[in-house]
C-alpha positions in Angstrom: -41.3 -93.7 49.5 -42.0 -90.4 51.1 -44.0 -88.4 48.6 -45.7 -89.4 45.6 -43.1 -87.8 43.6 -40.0 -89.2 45.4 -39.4 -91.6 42.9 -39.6 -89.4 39.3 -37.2 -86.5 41.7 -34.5 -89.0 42.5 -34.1 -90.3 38.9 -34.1 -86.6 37.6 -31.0 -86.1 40.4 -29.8 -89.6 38.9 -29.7 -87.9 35.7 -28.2 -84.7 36.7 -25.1 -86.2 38.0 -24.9 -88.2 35.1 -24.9 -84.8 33.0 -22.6 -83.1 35.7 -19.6 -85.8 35.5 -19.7 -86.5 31.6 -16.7 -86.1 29.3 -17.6 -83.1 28.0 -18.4 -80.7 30.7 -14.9 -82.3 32.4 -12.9 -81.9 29.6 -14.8 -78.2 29.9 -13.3 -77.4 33.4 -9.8 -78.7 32.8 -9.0 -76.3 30.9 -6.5 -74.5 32.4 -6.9 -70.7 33.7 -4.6 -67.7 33.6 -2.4 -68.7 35.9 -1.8 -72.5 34.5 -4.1 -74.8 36.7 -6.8 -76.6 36.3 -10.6 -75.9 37.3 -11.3 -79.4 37.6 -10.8 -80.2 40.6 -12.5 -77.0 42.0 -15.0 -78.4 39.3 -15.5 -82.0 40.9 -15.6 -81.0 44.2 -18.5 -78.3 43.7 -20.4 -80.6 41.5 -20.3 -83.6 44.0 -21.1 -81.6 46.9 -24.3 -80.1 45.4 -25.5 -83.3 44.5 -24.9 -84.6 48.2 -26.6 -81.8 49.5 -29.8 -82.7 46.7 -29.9 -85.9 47.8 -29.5 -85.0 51.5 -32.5 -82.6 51.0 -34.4 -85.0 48.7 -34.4 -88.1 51.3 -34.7 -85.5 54.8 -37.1 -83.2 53.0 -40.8 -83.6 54.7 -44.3 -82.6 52.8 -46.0 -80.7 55.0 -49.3 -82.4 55.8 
């Protein structure tokens, strides 16, 4: 690993997406809007692009030395 604290970052990311996709927060954003559609989608989307782009900047991310 990279940095010392690789390890203990990427399990806290591990556990973020777990918390992102669980049953409650989805059943959260499927509730529909105003104008009858769903959230969720818009929901999953966001959620798995920004932990892509954590994990992206976790593993690319160099300690300056």
């Amino acid at each position: 690993m990279k940095t010392p604290r690789l390890k203990e970052r990427l399990v806290a990311l591990i556990v973020l997406a777990a918390l992102l996709f669980s049953p409650p927060l989805l059943l959260v954003a499927d509730r529909p809007s105003a104008t009858g559609l769903s959230w969720l989608p818009l929901y999953l989307f966001l959620a798995w692009g920004a932990v892509i782009a954590l994990t992206a900047w976790l593993m690319e991310h160099r300690p300056e030395e």
